[in-house]
C-alpha positions as protocol buffer text, in pm:
chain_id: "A"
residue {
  index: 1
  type: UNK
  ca { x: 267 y: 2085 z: -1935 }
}
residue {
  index: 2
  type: UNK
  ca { x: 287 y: 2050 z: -1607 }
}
residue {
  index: 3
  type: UNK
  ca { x: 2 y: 1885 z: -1332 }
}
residue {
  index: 4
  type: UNK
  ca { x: 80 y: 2208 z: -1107 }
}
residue {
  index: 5
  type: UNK
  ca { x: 37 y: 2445 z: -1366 }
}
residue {
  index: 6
  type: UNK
  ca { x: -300 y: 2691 z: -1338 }
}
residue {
  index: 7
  type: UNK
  ca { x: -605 y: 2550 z: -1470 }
}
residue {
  index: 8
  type: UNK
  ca { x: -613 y: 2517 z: -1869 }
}
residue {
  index: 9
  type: UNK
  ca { x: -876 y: 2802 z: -2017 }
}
residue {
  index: 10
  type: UNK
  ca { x: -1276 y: 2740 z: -2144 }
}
residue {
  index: 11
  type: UNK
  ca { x: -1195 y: 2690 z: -2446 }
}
residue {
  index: 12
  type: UNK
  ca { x: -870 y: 2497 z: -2427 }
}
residue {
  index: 13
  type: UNK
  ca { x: -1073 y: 2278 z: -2250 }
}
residue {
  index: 14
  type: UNK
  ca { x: -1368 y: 2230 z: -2490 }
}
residue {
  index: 15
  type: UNK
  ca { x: -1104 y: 2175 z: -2765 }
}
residue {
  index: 16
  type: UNK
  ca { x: -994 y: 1924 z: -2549 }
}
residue {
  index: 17
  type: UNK
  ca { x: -1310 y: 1777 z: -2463 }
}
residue {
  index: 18
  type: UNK
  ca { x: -1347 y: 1758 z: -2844 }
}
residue {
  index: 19
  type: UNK
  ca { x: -1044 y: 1549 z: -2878 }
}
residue {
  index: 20
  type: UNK
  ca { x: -1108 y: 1285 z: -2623 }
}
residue {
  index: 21
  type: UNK
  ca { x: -1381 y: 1007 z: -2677 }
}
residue {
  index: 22
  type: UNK
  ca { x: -1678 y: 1016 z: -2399 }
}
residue {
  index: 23
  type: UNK
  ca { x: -1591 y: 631 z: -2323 }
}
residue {
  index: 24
  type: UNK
  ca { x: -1232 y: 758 z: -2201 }
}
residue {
  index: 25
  type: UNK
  ca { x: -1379 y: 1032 z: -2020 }
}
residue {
  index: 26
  type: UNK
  ca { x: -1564 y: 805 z: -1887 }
}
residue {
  index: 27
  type: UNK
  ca { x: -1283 y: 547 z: -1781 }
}
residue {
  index: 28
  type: UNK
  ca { x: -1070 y: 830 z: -1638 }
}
residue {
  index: 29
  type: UNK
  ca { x: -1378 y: 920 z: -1383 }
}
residue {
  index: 30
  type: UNK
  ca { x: -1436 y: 567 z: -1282 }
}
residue {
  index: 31
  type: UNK
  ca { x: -1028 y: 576 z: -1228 }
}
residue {
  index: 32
  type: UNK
  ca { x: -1086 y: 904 z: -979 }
}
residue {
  index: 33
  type: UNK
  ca { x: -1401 y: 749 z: -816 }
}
residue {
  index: 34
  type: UNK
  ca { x: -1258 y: 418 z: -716 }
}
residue {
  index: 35
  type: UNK
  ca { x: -934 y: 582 z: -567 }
}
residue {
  index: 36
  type: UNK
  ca { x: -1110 y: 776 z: -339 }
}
residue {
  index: 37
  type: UNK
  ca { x: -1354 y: 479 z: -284 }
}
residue {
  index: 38
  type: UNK
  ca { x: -1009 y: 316 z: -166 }
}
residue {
  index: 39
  type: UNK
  ca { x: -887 y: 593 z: 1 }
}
residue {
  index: 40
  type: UNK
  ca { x: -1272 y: 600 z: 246 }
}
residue {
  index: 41
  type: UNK
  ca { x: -1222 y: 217 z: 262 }
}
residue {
  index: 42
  type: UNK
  ca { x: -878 y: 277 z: 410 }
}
residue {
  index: 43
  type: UNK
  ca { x: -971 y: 524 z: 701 }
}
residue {
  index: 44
  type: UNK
  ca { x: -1370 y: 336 z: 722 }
}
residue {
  index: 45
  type: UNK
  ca { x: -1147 y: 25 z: 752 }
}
residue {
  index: 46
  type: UNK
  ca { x: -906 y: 110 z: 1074 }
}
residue {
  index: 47
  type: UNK
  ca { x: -1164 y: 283 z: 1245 }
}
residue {
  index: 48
  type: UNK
  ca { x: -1365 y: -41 z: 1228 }
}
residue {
  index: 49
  type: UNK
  ca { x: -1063 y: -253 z: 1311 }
}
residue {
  index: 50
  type: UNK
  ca { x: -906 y: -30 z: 1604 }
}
residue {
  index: 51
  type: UNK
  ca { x: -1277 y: -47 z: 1771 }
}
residue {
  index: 52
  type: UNK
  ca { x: -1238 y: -407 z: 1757 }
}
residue {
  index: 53
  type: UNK
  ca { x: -905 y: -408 z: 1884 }
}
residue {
  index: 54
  type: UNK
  ca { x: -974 y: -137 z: 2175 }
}
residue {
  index: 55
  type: UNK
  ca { x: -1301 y: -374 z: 2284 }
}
residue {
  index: 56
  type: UNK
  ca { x: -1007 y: -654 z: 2328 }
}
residue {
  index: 57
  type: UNK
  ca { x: -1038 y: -807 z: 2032 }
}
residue {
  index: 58
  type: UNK
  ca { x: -766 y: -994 z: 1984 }
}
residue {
  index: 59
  type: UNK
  ca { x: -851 y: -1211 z: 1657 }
}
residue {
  index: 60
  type: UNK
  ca { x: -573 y: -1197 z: 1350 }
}
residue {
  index: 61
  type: UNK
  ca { x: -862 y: -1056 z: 1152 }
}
residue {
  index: 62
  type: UNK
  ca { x: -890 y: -741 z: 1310 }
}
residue {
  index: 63
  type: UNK
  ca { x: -518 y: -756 z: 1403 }
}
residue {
  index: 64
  type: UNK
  ca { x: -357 y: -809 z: 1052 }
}
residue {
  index: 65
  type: UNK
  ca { x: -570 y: -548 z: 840 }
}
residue {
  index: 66
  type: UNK
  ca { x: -532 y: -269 z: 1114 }
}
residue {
  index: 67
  type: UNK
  ca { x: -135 y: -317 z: 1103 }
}
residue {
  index: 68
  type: UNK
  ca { x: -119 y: -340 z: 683 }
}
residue {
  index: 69
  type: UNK
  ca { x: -334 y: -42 z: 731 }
}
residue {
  index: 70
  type: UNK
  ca { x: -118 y: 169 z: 963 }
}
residue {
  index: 71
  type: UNK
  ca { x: 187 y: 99 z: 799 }
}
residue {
  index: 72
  type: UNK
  ca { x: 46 y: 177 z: 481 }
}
residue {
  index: 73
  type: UNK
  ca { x: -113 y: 492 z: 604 }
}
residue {
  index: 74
  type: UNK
  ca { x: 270 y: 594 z: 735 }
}
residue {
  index: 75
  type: UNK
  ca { x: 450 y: 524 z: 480 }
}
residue {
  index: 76
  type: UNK
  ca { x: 220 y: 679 z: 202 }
}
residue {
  index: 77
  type: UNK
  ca { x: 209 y: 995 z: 371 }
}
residue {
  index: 78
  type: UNK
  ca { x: 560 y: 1015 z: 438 }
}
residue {
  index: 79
  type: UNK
  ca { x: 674 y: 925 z: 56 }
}
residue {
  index: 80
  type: UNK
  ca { x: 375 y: 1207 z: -12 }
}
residue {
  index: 81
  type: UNK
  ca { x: 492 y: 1460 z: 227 }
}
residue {
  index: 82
  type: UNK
  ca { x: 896 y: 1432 z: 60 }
}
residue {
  index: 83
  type: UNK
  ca { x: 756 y: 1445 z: -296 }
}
residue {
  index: 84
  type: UNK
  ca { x: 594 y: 1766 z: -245 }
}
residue {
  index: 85
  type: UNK
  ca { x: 848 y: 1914 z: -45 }
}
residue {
  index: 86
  type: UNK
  ca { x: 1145 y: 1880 z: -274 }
}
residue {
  index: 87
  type: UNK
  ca { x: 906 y: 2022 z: -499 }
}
residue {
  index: 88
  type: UNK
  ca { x: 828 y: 2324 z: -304 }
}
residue {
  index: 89
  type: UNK
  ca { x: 450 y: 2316 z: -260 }
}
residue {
  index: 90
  type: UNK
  ca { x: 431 y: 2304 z: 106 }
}
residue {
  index: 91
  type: UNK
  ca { x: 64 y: 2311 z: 133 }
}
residue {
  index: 92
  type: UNK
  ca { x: 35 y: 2022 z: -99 }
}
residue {
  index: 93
  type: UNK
  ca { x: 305 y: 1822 z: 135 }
}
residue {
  index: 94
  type: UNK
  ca { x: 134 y: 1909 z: 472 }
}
residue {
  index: 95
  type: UNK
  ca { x: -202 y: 1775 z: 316 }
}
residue {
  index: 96
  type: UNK
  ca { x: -29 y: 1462 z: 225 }
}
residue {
  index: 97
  type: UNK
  ca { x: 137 y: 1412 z: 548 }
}
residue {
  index: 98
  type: UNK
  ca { x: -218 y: 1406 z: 691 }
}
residue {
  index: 99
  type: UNK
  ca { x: -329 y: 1178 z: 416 }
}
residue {
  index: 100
  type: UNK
  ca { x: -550 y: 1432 z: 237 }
}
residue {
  index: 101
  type: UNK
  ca { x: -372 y: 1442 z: -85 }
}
residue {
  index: 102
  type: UNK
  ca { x: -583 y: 1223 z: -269 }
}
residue {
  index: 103
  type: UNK
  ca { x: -944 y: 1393 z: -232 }
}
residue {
  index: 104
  type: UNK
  ca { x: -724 y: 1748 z: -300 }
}
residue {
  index: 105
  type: UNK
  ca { x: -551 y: 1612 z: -607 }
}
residue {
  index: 106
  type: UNK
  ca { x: -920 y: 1504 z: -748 }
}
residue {
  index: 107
  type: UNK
  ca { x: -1081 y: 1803 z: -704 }
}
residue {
  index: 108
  type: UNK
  ca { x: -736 y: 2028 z: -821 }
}
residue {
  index: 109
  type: UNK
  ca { x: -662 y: 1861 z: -1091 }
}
residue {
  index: 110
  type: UNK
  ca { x: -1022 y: 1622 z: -1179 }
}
residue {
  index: 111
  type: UNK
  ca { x: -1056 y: 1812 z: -1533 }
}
residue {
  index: 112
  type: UNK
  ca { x: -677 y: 1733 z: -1623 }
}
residue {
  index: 113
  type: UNK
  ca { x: -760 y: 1357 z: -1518 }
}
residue {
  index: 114
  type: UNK
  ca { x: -1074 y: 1318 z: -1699 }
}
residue {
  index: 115
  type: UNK
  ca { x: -917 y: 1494 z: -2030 }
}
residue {
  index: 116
  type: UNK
  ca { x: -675 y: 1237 z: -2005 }
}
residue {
  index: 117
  type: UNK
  ca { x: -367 y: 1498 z: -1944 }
}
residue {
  index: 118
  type: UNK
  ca { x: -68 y: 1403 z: -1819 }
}
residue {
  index: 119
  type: UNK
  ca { x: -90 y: 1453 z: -1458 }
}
residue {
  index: 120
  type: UNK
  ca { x: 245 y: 1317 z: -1265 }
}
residue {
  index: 121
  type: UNK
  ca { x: 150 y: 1406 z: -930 }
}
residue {
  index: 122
  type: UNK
  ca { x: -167 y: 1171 z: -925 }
}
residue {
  index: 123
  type: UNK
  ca { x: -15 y: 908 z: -1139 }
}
residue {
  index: 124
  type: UNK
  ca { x: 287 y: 888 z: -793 }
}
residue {
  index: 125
  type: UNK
  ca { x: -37 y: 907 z: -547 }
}
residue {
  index: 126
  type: UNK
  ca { x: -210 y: 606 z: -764 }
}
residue {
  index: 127
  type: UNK
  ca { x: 163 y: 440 z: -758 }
}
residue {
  index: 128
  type: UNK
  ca { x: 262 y: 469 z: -416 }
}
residue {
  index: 129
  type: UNK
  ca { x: -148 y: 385 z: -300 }
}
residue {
  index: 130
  type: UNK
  ca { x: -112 y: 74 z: -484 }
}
residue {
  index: 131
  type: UNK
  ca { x: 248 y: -76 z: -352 }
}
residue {
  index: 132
  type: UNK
  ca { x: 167 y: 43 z: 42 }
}
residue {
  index: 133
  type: UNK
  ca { x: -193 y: 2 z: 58 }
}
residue {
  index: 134
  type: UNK
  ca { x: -341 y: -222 z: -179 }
}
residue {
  index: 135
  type: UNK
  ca { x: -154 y: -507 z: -277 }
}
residue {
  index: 136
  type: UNK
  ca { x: -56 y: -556 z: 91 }
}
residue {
  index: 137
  type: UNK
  ca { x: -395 y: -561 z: 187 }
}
residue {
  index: 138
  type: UNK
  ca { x: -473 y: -815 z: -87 }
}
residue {
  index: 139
  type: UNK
  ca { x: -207 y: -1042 z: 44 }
}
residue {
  index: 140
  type: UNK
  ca { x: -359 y: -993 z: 369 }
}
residue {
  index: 141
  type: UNK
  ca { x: -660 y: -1091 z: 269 }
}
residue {
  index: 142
  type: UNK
  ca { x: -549 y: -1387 z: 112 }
}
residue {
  index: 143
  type: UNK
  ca { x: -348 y: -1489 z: 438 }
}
residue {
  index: 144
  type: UNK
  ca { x: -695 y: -1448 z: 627 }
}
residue {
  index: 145
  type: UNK
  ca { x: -880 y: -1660 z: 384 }
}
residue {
  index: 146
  type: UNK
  ca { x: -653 y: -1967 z: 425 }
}
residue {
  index: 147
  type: UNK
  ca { x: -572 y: -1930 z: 776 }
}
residue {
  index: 148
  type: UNK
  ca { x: -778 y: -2200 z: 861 }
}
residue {
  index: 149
  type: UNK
  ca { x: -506 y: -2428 z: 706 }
}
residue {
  index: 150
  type: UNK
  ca { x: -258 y: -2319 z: 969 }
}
residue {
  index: 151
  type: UNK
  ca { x: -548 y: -2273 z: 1282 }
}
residue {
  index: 152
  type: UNK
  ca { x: -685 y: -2628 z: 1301 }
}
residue {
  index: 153
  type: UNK
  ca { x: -336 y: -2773 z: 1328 }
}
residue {
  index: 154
  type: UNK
  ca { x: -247 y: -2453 z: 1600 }
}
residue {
  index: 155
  type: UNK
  ca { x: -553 y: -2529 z: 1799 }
}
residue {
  index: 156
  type: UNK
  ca { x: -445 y: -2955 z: 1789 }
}
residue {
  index: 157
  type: UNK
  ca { x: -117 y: -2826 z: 1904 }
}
residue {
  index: 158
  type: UNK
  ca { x: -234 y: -2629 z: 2153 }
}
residue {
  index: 159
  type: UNK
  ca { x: -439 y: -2904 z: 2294 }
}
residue {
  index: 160
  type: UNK
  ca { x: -173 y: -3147 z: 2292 }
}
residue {
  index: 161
  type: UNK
  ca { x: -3 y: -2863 z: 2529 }
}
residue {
  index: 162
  type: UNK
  ca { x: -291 y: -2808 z: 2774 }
}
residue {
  index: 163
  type: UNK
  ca { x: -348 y: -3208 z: 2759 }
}
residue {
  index: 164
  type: UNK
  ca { x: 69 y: -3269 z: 2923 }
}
residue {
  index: 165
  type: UNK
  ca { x: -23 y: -2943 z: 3155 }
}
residue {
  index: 166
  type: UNK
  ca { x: -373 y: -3053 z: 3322 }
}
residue {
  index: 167
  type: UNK
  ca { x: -257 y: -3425 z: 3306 }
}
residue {
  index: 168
  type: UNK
  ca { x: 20 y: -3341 z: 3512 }
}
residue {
  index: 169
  type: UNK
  ca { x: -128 y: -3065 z: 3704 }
}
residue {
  index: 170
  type: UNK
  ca { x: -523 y: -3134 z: 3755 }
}
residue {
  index: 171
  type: UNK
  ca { x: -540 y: -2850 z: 3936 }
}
residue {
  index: 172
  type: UNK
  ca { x: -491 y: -2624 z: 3666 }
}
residue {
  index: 173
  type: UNK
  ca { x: -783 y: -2768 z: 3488 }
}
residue {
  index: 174
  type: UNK
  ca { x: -1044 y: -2501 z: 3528 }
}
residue {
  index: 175
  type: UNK
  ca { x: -801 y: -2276 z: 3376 }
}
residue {
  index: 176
  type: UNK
  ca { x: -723 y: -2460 z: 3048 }
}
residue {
  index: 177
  type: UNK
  ca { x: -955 y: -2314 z: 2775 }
}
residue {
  index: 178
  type: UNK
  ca { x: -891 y: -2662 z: 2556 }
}
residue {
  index: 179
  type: UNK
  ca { x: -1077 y: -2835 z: 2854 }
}
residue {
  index: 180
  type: UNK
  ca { x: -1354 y: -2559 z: 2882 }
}
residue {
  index: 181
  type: UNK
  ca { x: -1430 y: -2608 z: 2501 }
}
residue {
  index: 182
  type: UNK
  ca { x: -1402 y: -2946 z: 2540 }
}
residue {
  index: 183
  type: UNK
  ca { x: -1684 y: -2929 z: 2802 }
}
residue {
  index: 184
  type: UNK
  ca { x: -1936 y: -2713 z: 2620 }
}
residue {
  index: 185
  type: UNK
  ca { x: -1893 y: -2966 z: 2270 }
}
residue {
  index: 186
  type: UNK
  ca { x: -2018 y: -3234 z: 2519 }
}
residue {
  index: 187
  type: UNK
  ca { x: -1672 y: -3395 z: 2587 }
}
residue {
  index: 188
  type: UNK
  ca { x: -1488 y: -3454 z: 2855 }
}
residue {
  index: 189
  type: UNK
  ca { x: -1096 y: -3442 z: 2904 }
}
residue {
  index: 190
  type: UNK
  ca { x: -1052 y: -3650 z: 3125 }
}
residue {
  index: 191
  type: UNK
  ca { x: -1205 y: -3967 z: 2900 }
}
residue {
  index: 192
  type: UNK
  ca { x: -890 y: -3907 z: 2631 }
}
residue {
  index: 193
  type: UNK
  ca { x: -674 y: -4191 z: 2611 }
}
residue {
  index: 194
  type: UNK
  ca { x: -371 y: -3899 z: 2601 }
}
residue {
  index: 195
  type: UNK
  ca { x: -492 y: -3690 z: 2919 }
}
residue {
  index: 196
  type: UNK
  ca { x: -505 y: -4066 z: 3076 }
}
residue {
  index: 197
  type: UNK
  ca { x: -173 y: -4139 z: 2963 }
}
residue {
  index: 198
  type: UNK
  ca { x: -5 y: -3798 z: 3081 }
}
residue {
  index: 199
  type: UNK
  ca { x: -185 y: -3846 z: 3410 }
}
residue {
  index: 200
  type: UNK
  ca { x: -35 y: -4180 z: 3469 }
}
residue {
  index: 201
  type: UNK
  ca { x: 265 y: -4085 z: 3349 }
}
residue {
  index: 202
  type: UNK
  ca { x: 254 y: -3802 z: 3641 }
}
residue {
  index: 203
  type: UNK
  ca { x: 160 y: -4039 z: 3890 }
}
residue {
  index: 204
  type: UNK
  ca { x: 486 y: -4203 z: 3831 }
}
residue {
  index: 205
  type: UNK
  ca { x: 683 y: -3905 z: 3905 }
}
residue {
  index: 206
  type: UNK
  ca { x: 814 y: -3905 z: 4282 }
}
residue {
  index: 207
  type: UNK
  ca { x: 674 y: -3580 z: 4460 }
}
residue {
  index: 208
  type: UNK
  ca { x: 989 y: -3442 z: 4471 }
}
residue {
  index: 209
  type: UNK
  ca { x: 1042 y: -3399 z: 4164 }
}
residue {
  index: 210
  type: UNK
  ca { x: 696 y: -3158 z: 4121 }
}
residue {
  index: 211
  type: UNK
  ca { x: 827 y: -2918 z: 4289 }
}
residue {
  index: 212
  type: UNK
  ca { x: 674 y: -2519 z: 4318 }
}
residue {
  index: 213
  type: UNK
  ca { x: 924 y: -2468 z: 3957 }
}
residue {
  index: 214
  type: UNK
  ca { x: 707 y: -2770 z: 3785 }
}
residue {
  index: 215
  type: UNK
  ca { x: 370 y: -2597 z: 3915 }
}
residue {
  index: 216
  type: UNK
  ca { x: 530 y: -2236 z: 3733 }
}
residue {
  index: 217
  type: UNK
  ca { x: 615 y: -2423 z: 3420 }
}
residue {
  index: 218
  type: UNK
  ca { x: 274 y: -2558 z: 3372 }
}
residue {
  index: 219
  type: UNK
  ca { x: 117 y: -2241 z: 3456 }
}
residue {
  index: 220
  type: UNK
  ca { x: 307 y: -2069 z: 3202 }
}
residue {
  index: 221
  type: UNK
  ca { x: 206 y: -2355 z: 2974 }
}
residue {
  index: 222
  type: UNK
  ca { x: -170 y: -2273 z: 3071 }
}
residue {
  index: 223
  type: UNK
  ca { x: -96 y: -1883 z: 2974 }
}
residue {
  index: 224
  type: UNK
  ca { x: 86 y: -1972 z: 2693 }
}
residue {
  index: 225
  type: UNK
  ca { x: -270 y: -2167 z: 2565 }
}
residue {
  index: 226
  type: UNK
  ca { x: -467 y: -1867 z: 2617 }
}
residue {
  index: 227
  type: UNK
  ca { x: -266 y: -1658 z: 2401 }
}
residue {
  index: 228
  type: UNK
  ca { x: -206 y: -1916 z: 2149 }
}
residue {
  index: 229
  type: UNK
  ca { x: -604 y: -2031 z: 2156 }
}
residue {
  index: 230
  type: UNK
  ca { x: -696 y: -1642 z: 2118 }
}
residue {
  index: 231
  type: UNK
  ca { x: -476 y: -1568 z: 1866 }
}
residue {
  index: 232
  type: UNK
  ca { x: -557 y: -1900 z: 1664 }
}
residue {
  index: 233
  type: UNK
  ca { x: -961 y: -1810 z: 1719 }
}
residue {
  index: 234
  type: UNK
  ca { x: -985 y: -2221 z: 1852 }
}
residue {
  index: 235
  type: UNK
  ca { x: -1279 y: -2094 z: 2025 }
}
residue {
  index: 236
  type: UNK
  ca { x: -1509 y: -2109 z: 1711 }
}
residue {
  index: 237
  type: UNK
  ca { x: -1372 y: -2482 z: 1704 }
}
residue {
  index: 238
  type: UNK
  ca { x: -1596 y: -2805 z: 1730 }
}
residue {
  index: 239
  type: UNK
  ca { x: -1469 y: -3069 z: 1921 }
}
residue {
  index: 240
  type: UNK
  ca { x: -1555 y: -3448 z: 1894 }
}
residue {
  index: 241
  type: UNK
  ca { x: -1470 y: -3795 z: 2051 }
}
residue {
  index: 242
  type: UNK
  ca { x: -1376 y: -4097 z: 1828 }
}
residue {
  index: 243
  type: UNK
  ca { x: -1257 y: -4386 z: 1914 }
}
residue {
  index: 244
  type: UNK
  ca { x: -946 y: -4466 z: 1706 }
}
residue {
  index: 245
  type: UNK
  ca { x: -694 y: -4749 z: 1707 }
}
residue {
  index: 246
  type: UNK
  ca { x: -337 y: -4657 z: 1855 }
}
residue {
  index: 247
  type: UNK
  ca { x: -181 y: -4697 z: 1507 }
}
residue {
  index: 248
  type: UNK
  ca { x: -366 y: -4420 z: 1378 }
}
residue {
  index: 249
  type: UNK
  ca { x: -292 y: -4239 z: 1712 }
}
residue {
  index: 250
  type: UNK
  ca { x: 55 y: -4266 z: 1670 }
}
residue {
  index: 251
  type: UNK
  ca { x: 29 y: -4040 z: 1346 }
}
residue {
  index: 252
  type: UNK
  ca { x: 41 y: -3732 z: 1559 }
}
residue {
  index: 253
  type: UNK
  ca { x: 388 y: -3737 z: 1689 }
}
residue {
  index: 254
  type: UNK
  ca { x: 341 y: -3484 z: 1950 }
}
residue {
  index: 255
  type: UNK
  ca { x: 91 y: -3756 z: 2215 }
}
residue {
  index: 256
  type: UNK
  ca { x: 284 y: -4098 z: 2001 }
}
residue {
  index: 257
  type: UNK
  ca { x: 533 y: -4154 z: 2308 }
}
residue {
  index: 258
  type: UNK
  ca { x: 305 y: -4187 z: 2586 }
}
residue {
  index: 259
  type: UNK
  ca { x: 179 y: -4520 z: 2388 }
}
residue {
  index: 260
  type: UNK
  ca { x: 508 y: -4693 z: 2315 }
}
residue {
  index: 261
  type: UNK
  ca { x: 402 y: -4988 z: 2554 }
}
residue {
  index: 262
  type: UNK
  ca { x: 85 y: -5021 z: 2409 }
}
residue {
  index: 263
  type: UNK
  ca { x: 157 y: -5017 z: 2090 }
}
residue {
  index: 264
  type: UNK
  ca { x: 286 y: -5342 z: 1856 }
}
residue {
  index: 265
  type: UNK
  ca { x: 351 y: -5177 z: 1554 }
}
residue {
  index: 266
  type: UNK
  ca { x: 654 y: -4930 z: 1500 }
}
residue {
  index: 267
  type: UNK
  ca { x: 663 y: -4585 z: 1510 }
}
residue {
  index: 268
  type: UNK
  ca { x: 711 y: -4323 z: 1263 }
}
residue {
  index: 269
  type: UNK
  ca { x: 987 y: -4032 z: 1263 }
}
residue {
  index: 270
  type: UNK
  ca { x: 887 y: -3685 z: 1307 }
}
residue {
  index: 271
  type: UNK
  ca { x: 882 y: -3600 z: 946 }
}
residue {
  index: 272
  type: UNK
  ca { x: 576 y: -3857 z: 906 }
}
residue {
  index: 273
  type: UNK
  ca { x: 392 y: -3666 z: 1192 }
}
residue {
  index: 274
  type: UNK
  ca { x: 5 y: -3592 z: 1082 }
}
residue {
  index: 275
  type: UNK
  ca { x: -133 y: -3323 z: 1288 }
}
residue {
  index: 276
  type: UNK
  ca { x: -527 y: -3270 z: 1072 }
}
């Protein structure tokens, strides 16, 4: 029996009704309810996103969902809108290709479901929802919910960048973000033993040297932190002072150089580097 057939008779379907248990009825409604729960999570879930995005929103957790959700959204409608065309129901495939397959396939064929009849058309919906949709939003969502393992050594990075472009360039202080959040946690840039470093480093340069290509590079560094501190959402960072010996300094490869006449003990390589 095919899923596109007409719709059984009465009392085919109280015979039916007779032969299936009211907990698998039951079971096979709950199935129907939470795919089109999923599907009104999917559309309730990129409007929500793309308003965040639109207001300039540029966080990964806006960003991420809204493209698992678009490229779900494509490619479920496109698988959709072939499997109904090679089948020949062309009102079926242009429904799909707008993504309205899965509230028509509940209410066409809902009875068939909750009998438990075969119904191969909503058990392909169910299998291509769950491999384009679903799981990728699941490993999305797992991504998101570690991601502050990979932002708080992004955001040290990133302020190990703007630290070598203000020390070098003071002017472009007021435009380093790492310096403004500094500020407003109470601390200033200026009293780190690496800005003081870079900035006597600088000094050392000869003038000619800093030439209007030097002033580009570290504005591109600057624009490159803005992006980076965005995207990394450092702003929701807290920042604090300690006062540390150089030894433990030297853990974080990226500022260990400028202290190489300072220091008496001997540096790591780069594959000891400690950025946390």
């Amino acid at each position: 029996w095919s899923c596109m057939d007409p719709m059984i008779s009465e009392d085919a379907a109280e015979v039916d009704a007779k032969a299936v248990s009211p907990r698998q009825m039951a079971e096979n409604s709950l199935q129907i309810a939470l795919l089109l729960w999923a599907w009104l999570q999917c559309w309730s879930g990129m409007f929500f996103h793309g308003f965040q995005i639109c207001a300039g929103s540029k966080s990964i957790t806006h960003i991420m969902p809204m493209v698992v959700l678009v490229v779900g959204l494509v490619m479920t409608n496109m698988i959709g809108f072939v499997h109904f065309r090679q089948k020949g129901f062309w009102r079926d495939a242009c429904l799909a290709a707008v993504d309205l397959d899965t509230p028509y396939l509940a209410y066409r064929h809902g009875r068939r479901i909750v009998l438990g009849k075969p119904c191969p058309d909503w058990e392909l919906l169910r299998l291509r929802n769950s491999i384009w949709r679903s799981l990728p939003l699941a490993m999305a969502g797992f991504v998101l919910a570690f991601r502050i393992i990979l932002e708080i050594p992004m955001c040290q990075a990133v302020g190990t960048l703007s630290t070598f472009a203000v020390g070098t360039f003071p002017e472009l202080m007021p435009w380093s973000n790492f310096a403004e959040d500094l500020s407003e946690n109470g601390v200033n840039l200026t009293e780190l033993r690496k800005f003081q470093g870079v900035q006597e480093a600088a000094q050392k340069v000869p003038d000619e040297y800093k030439g209007q290509r030097s002033r580009e590079l570290g504005a591109k560094a600057i624009h490159l932190e803005h992006e980076l501190w965005a995207a990394a959402e450092c702003k929701n960072s807290k920042w604090d002072k300690h006062d540390i010996s150089y030894a433990l300094e030297s853990q974080d490869w990226l500022g260990a150089v400028l202290e190489l006449e300072k220091m008496q003990e001997s540096l790591g390589g780069i594959g000891s580097a400690n950025l946390l």
